[in-house]
Every structure is written in structure tokens, then in C-alpha cells.
C-alpha positions in Angstrom: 0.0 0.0 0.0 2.6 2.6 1.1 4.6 1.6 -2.5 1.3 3.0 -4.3 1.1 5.7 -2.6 4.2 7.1 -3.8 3.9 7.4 -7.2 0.4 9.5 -6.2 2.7 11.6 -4.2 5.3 12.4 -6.8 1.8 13.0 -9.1 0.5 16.1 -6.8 4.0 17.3 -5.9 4.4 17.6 -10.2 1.0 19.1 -10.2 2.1 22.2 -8.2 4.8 22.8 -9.7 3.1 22.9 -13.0 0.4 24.8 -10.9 3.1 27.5 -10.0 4.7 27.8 -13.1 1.5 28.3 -15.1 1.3 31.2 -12.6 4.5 32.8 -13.2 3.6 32.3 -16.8 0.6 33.8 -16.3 1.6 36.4 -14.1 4.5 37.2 -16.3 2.6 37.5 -19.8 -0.4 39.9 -17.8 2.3 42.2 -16.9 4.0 42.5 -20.0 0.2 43.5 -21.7 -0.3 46.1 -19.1 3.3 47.6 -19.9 2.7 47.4 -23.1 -0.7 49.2 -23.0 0.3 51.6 -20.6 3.6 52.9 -22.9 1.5 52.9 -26.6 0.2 56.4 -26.1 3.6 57.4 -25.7 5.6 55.5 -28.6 6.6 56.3 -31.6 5.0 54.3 -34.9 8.5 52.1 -34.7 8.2 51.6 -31.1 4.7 51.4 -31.3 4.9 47.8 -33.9 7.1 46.5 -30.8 5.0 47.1 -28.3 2.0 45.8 -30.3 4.0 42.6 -30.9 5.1 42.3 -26.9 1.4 42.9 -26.4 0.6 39.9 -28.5 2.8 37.7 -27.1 1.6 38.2 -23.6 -1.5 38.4 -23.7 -0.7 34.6 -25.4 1.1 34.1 -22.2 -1.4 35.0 -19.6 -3.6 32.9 -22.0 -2.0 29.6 -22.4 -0.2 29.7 -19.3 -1.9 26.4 -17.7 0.3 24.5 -20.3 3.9 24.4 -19.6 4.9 23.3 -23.6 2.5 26.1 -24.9 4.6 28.3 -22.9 7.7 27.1 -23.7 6.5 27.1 -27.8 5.9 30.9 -27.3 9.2 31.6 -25.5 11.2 29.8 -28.3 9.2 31.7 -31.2 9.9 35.2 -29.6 13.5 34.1 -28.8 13.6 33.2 -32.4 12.4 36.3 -33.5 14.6 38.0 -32.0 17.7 36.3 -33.4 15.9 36.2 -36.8 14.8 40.4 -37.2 18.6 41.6 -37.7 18.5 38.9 -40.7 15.0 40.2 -42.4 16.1 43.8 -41.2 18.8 43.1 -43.6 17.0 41.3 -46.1 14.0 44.2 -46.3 17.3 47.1 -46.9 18.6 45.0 -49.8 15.2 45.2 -51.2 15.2 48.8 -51.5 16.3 51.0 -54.9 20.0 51.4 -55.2 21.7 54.6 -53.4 18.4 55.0 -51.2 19.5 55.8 -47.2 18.9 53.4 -44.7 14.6 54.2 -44.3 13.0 54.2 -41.0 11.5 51.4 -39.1 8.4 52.2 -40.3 9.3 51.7 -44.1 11.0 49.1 -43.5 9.1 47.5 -46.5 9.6 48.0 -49.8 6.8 49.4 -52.0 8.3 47.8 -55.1 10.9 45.3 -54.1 14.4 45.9 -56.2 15.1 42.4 -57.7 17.6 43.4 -59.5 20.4 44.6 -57.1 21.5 40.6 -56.8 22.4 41.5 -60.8 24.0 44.7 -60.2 26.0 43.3 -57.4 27.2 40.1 -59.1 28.0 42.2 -62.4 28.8 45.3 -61.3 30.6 47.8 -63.7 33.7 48.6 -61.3 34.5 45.3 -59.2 34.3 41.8 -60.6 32.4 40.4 -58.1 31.3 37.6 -59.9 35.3 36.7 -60.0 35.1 36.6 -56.1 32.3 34.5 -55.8 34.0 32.2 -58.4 37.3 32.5 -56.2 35.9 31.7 -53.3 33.8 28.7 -54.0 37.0 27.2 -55.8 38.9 27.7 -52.7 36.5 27.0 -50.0 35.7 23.3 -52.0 39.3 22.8 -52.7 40.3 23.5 -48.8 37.1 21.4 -47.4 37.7 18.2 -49.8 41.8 17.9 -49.4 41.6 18.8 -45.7 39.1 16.1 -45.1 41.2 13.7 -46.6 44.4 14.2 -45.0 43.0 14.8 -41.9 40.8 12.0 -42.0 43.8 9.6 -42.8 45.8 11.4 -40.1 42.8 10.3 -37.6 43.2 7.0 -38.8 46.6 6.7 -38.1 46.3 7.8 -35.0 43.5 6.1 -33.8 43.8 2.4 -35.2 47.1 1.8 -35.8 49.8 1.3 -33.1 53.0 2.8 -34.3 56.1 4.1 -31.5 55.9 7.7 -31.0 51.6 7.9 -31.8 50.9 9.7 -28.9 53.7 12.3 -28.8 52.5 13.4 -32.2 49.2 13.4 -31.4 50.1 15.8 -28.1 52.1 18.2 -30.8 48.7 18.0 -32.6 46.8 19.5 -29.6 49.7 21.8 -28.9 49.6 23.4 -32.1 46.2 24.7 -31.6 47.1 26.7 -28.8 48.9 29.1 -31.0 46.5 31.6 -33.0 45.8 31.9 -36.4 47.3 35.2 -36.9 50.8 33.9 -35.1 51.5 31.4 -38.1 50.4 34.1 -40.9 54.2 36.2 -41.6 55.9 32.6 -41.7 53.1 31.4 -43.7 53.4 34.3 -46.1 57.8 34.4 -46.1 56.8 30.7 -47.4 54.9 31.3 -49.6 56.6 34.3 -51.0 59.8 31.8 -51.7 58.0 29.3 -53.3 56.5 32.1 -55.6 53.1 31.2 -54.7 51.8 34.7 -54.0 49.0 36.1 -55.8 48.0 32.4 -57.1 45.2 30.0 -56.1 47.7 27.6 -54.2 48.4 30.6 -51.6 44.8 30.7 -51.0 44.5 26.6 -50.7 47.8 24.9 -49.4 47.8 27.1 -45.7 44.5 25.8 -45.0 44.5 21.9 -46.0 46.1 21.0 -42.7 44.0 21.6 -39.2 44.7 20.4 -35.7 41.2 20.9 -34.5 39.8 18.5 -37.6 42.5 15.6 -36.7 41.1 16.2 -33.1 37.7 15.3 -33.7 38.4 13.2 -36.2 40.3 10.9 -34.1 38.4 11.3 -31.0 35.2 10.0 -33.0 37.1 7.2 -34.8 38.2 5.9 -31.0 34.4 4.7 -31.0 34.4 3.0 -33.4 34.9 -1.0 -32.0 38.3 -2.1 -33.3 36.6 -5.7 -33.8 35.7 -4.3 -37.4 39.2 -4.0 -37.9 39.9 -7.1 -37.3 37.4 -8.6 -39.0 38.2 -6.7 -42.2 42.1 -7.8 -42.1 40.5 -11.8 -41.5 39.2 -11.1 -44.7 42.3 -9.8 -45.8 41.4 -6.0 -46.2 44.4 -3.9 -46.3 44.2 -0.9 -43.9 43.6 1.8 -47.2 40.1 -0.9 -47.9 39.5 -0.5 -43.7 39.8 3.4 -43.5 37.8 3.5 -47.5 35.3 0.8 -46.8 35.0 1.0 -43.0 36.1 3.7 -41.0 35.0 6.6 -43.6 31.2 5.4 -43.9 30.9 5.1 -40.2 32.4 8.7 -39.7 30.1 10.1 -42.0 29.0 12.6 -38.8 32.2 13.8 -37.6 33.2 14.3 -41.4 30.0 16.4 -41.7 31.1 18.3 -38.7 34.4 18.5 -39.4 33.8 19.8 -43.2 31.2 22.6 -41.9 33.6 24.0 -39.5 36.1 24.0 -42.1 33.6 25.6 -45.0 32.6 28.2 -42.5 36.2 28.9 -41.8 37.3 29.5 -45.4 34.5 30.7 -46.9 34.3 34.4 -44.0 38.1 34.0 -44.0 39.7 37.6 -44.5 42.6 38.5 -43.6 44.4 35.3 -45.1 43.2 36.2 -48.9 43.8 39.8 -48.0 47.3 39.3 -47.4 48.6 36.3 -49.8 46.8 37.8 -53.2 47.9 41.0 -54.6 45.3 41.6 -58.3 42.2 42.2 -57.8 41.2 39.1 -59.8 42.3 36.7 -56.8 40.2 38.2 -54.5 37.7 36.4 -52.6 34.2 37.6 -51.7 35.2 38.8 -47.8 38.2 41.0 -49.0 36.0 42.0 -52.2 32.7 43.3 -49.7 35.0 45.4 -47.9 36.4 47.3 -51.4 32.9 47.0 -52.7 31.8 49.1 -49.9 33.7 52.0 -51.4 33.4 51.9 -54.5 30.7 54.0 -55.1 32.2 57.1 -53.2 29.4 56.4 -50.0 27.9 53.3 -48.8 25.5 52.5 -51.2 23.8 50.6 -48.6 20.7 48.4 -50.7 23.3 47.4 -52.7 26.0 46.5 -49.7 22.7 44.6 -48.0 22.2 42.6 -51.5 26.2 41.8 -51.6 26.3 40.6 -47.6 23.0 38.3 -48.6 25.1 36.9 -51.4 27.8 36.1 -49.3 25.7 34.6 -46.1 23.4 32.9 -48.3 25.9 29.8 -48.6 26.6 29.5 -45.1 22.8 29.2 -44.6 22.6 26.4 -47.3 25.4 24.1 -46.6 24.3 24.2 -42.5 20.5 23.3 -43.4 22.5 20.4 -45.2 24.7 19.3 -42.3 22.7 20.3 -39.8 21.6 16.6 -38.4 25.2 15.9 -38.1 26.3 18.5 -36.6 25.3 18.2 -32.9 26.0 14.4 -33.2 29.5 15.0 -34.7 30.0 17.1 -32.0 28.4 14.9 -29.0 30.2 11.5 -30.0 33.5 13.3 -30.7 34.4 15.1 -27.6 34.3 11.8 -25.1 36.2 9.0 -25.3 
């Protein structure tokens, strides 16, 4: 009797909880309605549309405030709004007729959406931007595809085979990424400049097919992986090149997503790097060419400076929609051993 009692217990001790918090909820939506109310007189039309939407969203609040997962839906939807407005701020600007000033809050909208800046901007008369875009998705797939591959292979290595001296290397591994990017970039560049690489697309791509951090997670996933399959596959007489092609690559298929997006992100918003090995403006990439695109017009043309940072971000959005289910598992199975 006393055992089924308990669970009855735990049941009205949950239910108060859930009693309180609908309060709070309650409490807390109510209040930000009466704010809200109490400050529209006195607003401006901008501040106004914010206090109309803060309005809305608690007098949801004080409304569904008895369910703890309504609640937490509205909390994540104005959380997401926030992060998302400085993106359709952006978006709405871009939309606006070339050399037009930044408009108020209140026109935020376009009356007749400009389409055609993404033309003007990817063919403009006095920087090849369409160069830098072609630049940089050369580079960015060149760096991503060899540094997956020689990292992965150095992962392997170090992960499932035994060879004297694997963990020493692997600790210079890890020490190397305590120094910064910027540190390595004059020796990088006196190296380049003597092999007479400067100014050329191998500048651009041999610094960056090497990375600590990817051999890191790379290995660290790999170490998961039951070394029974090894062993199975060299019973069958697999080689180790068929065992990290056939076996170890397919099963790291999360960390490689990981690694490749941390990689793409990297190259593709890298600046000072093309900034410093290229000197023509034909080898520029698309960070180094927004910054002399935002000149080049005498002022900020700022539509037109919107439409360019869109063309730049849009690929970042694409490839993390893509890599997105990986992501948090690459990252969860490849930081524990």
C-alpha cells in the first residue's frame, strides 16, 4: 500500500509545480500586456509595432499559461524572432532601390521590391564580383575536400594503428592549436613568397589543408568505433587503405560532416588570409572584395552593400541546413572517449 502511494505523491508534488509555473507564466505574460498598453500612447509608430508585438505575445502568455509546452513554444518563437529580425532587417534594406538611405523602421518595407540589385552586385561595372564569388567557391571546396582527406587519414593513423611515438605526435597535434591563427600568418606568407606562390590560387589553398582541430575530432570519433571491425576486415584480408575507405570513412560520416562545416565556414568568411597572400584584384575572394565593394561607389551604397552581404551569407545558410543533423552528433560523439 505505502509503495502506491508514492507514485500518487510524486503525481500532486508535479502538479504544483506545473500549478506554480502556469502562474509565473501567467503572471508574467499579464504584466507585459499592461506595460505594453500603458507605454502605446507614448511610442513612436516604430516603437509602437514593438510594443504591439510584446502585447501579442503576452497576452498569449497569460492565456495559455496552464500548459507548460505552450509556454515554452511561445518563449522559443519570440527568442527566435529576436535572433531572426537583424536577418529580415537586412533582407527588407537590400530590397530597397540602389543609393536610397537606410529608411525608418516604419518603411521598413519596400513598395516595389528591387530584384535586380542581386544583378547589379554580381556584375557590377567597377568590381568583378562575380570573380570573387567564383574564387571563393574554388577555394572553400578545394580546402574542405583535401583537408578532409588528410585529416581523416591522419585520424586514422592515430586512432587504429599502433606505431612508436603515436601519442607524442598526437600531443604536438593538440599543442599546435594553442597558437593563433594570426601567429603562423608572416611565416606562412615568407613561405609562400619563396616558393612564388603569392597572388595564385595555391596561396589561397595549401595554408589551410592541414588543421589540428579537424584531426582532433576526427580521431576522437574514430576511437568509437569497435576495433573488432578492424579485425574482421584484415581476416578477410582487407588492407588498412580498404579498412579506412570501406569502414572507418562510412561510419564517420557525422564527424566528417562536422568537421567539413567548421572547415567551410572557416574559409569561406576567412579575410585577412586572402587579403594578405593575393595581390590583383582578380584573386580576390568575396570577404576582401565586400570590404572594397563598400567603397566603391564614393558612399555606402547601402541596398546594394545589404544585396552583396546576402550573397555572401546565403551559402553558409545552405550548406548548415544540409549538415545540420550531423552537426550536434559530430559534436556529442566526438568530444568523449
Amino acid at each position: 500500500m505505502i509503495a502506491s502511494q508514492k507514485p500518487s505523491f510524486e503525481g500532486g508534488l508535479g502538479r504544483v509545480n506545473d500549478s506554480r509555473f502556469s502562474v509565473a507564466i501567467r503572471t508574467t505574460g499579464l504584466l507585459v500586456l499592461v506595460v505594453a498598453g500603458l507605454l502605446w500612447s507614448q511610442a513612436s509608430p516604430p516603437v509602437r509595432t514593438l510594443l504591439a508585438s510584446g502585447g501579442a505575445l503576452g497576452g498569449l502568455l497569460a492565456l495559455t499559461g496552464s500548459s507548460k509546452r505552450a509556454a515554452s513554444y511561445w518563449l522559443l518563437t519570440l527568442l527566435a524572432v529576436i535572433l531572426f529580425a537583424p536577418f529580415a532587417w537586412m533582407v527588407l534594406v537590400s530590397l530597397h532601390p540602389p543609393k536610397t538611405p537606410i529608411p525608418p523602421l516604419a518603411e521598413i518595407i519596400p513598395q516595389k521590391p528591387a530584384w535586380d540589385n542581386v544583378k547589379q552586385v554580381l556584375f557590377s561595372p567597377t568590381l568583378p564580383v562575380s570573380r570573387f564569388f567564383f574564387n571563393t567557391v574554388v577555394v572553400t571546396i578545394s580546402v574542405v575536400v583535401l583537408q578532409l582527406l588528410i585529416t581523416s587519414m591522419a585520424a586514422y593513423s592515430l586512432s587504429r594503428l599502433k606505431w612508436r611515438g603515436r601519442e607524442v605526435v598526437f600531443w604536438l597535434f593538440i599543442g599546435s592549436m594553442m597558437f593563433a591563427g594570426p601567429v603562423t600568418q608572416i611565416p606562412v606568407y615568407l613561405m609562400l613568397r619563396n616558393l612564388g606562390w603569392l597572388d595564385t590560387y595555391a596561396a589561397l589553398i595549401v595554408p589551410g589543408i592541414s588543421s589540428a582541430f579537424s584531426v582532433f575530432l576526427l580521431r576522437q570519433f574514430y576511437l568509437q568505433i569497435p576495433f573488432e571491425l578492424d579485425e574482421a576486415a584484415r581476416i578477410d584480408g582487407a588492407s588498412d587503405w580498404k579498412i579506412y575507405s570501406r569502414v572507418i570513412l562510412p561510419l564517420g560520416k557525422p564527424a566528417l560532416a562536422t568537421a567539413g562545416a567548421f572547415t567551410f565556414f572557416a574559409v569561406w568568411t576567412d579575410f585577412f588570409g586572402p587579403m594578405i597572400y593575393t595581390n590583383s584584384t582578380e584573386m580576390r575572394t568575396l570577404e576582401v572584395g565586400l570590404s572594397i565593394f563598400k567603397n566603391s561607389y564614393g558612399t555606402t551604397n547601402w541596398p546594394l552593400q545589404m544585396t552583396a552581404a546576402l550573397i555572401v551569407l546565403a551559402p553558409l545558410l545552405i550548406v548548415f541546413l544540409f549538415v545540420q543533423r550531423f552537426f550536434v552528433k559530430g559534436l556529442m560523439l566526438g568530444s568523449i572517449k
